[in-house]
C-alpha positions in Angstrom: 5.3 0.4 21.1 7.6 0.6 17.8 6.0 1.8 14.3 7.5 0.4 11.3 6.2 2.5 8.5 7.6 0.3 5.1 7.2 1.9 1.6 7.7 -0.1 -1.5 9.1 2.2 -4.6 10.4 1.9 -7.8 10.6 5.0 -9.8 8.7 6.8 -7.3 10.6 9.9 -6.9 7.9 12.7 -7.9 5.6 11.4 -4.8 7.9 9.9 -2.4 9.2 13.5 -0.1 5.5 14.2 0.1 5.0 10.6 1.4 7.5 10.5 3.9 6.9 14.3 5.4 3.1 13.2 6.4 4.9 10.2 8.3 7.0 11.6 10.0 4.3 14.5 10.8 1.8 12.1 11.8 4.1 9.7 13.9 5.5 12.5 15.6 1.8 13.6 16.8 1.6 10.4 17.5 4.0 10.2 20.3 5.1 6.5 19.4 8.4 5.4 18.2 8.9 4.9 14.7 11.1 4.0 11.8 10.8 4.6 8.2 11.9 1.9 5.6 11.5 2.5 1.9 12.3 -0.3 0.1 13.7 0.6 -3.2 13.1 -2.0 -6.2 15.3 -1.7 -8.9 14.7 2.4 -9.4 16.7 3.9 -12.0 15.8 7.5 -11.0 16.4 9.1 -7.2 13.8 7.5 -5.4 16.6 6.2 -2.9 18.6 9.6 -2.6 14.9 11.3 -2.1 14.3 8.5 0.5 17.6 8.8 2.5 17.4 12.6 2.0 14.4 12.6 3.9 15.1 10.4 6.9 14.1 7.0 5.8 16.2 4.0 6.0 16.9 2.2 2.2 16.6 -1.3 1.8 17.9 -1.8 -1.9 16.1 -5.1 -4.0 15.4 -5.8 -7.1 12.0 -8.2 -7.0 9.9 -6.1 -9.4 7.0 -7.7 -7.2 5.2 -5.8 -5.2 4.6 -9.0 -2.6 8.3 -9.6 -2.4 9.2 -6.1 -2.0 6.6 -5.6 0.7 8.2 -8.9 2.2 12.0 -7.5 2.4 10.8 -4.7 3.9 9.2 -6.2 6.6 12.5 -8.3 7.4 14.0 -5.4 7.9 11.8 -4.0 10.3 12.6 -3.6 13.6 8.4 -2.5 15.0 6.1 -3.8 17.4 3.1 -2.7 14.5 4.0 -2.8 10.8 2.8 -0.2 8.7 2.7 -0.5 4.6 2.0 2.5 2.7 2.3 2.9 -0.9 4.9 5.5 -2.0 1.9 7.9 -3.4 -0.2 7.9 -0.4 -0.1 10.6 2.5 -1.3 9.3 6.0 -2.6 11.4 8.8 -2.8 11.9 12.5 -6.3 10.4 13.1 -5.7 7.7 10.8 -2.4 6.7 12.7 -4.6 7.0 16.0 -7.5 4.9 14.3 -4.2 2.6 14.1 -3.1 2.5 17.6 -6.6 2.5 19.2 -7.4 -1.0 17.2 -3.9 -2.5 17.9 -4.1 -1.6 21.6 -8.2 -3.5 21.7 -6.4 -6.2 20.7 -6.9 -6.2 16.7 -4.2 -8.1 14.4 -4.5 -5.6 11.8 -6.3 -3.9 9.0 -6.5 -1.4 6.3 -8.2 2.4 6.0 -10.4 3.9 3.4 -8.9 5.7 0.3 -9.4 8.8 -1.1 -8.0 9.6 -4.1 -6.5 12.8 -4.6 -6.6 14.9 -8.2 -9.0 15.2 -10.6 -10.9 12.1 -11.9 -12.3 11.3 -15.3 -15.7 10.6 -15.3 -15.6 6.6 -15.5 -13.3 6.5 -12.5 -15.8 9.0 -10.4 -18.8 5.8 -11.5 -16.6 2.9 -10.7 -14.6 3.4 -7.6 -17.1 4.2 -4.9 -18.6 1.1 -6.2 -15.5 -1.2 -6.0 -14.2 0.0 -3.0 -17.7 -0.5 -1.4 -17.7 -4.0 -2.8 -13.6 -4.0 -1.1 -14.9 -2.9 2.5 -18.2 -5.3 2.3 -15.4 -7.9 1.9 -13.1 -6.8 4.7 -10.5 -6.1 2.4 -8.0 -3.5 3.2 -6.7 -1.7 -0.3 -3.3 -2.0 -1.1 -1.9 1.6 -0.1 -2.4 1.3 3.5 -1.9 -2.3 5.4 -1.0 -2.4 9.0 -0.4 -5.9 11.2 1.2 -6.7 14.4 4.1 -8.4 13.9 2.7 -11.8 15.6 0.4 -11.9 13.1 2.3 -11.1 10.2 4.6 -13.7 11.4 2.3 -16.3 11.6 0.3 -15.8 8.2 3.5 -15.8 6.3 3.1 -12.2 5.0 2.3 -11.6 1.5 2.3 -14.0 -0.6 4.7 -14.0 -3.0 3.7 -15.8 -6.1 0.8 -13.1 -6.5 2.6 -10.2 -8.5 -1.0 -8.2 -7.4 -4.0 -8.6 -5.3 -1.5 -9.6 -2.5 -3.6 -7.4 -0.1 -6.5 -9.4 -0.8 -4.4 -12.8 -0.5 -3.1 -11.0 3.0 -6.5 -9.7 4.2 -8.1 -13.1 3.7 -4.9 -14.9 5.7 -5.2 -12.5 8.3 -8.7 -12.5 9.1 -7.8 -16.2 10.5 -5.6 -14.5 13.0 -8.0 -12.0 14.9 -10.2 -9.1 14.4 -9.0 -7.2 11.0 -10.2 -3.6 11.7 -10.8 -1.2 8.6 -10.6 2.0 9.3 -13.0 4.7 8.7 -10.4 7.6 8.1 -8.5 7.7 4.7 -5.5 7.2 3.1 -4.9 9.7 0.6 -3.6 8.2 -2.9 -2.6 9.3 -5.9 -5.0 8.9 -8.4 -2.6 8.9 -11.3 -3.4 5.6 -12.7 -6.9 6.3 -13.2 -6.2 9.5 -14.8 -3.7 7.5 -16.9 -5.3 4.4 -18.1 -8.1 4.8 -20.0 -11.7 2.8 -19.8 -11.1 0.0 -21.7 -7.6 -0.6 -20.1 -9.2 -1.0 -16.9 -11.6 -2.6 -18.1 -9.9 -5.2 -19.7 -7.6 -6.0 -16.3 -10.9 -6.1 -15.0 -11.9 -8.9 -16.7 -8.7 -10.9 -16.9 -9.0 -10.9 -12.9 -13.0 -11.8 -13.4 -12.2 -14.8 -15.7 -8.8 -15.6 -13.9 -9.2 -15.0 -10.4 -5.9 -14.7 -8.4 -4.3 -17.3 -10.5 -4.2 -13.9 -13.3 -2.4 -12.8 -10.7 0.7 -14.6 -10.6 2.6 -13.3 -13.7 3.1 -9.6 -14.8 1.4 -10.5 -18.0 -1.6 -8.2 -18.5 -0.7 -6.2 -15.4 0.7 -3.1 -16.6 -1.3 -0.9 -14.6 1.3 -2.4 -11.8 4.8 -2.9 -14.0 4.7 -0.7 -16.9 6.5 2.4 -16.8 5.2 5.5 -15.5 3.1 7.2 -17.5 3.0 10.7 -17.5 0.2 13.0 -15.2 0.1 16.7 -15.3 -1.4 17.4 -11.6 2.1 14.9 -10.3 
């Protein structure tokens, strides 16, 4: 069976090596084949170079949207099981075997749980284990780790590209139609540079523009900068 691991980047050069070494560790344990795609999206530093340095294929775009972005990679793709991982997330060997387990009982897909890695400030320490408690109550798999057969990414349409976030919701909802939609119990490990970033009443007001404006609030970059503005700067990346 053929692995298609697909990273969305822009600007994501300071993460992106470490990204693509626990791949290609992982997959190799593994024993599977696999492919690497990083699709870069409009980068101006050398997230591309860093990619193709590293043994991944570039697929160059310029979407700024992360449903899009996720999309061209997929078309690309060339695996039996499709893989998205964000560009500051390392995977792992019993994570990817979590993976292959559900996909060979017969599951369409799913996501993993997410530890973040760094340092958090103390509002971020309150809220996440309670959202992301609310996000696996839901079946929802978080945004830095997605994985589908390709049947059934096929057949839901993949993400869905007016959202320019919350596309993993919009995805996890389509694809529970499809089969059983498996979230793993092993973690992804993300950065947790946006929470160290953005302070409480950033988050809080995205929070509430989602609240009042469900996934309609989602469909134009406006008031989502924690997604399109530029990188802000984090001393432990």
């Amino acid at each position: 069976m053929m692995y298609s691991f697909i990273i969305p980047a822009h600007n994501e050069q300071p993460l992106l090596q470490r990204t693509i070494e626990s791949i290609h560790a992982a997959a190799k344990e593994l024993g599977e084949v696999y492919e690497i795609i990083v699709v870069n999206d409009a980068s101006t530093d050398a997230t591309a170079e860093v990619a193709q340095q590293n043994g991944a294929q570039v697929v160059h775009v310029d979407h700024r949207q992360i449903a899009k972005t996720r999309n061209s990679g997929a078309a690309e793709a060339t695996g039996d099981v499709l893989i998205f991982v964000d560009a500051d997330t390392t995977i792992s060997l019993p994570l990817l075997r979590g993976v292959q387990k559900n996909i060979q009982a017969g599951a369409v897909g799913g996501g993993a749980s997410v530890a973040f890695e760094g340092k958090m400030p103390f509002h971020a320490r309150m809220t996440v284990p309670v959202f992301m408690f609310f996000y696996r109550l839901s079946g929802l798999a978080a945004g830095c780790f997605v994985y589908s057969t390709r049947q059934a990414f096929d057949a839901v349409g993949g993400f869905d590209e007016e959202l320019f976030a919350a596309e993993e919701v919009a995805f996890s909802q389509a694809m529970h139609k499809q089969g059983k939609f498996i979230l793993l119990r092993e973690p992804a490990v993300t950065s947790g540079r946006k929470l160290r970033t953005y302070g409480f009443w950033e988050l809080i007001r995205m929070l509430l523009n989602f609240a009042l404006g469900g996934m309609n609030s989602m469909k134009s970059r406006d008031k989502l900068g924690l997604w399109y503005d530029p990188r802000r700067e984090d001393v432990e990346n």
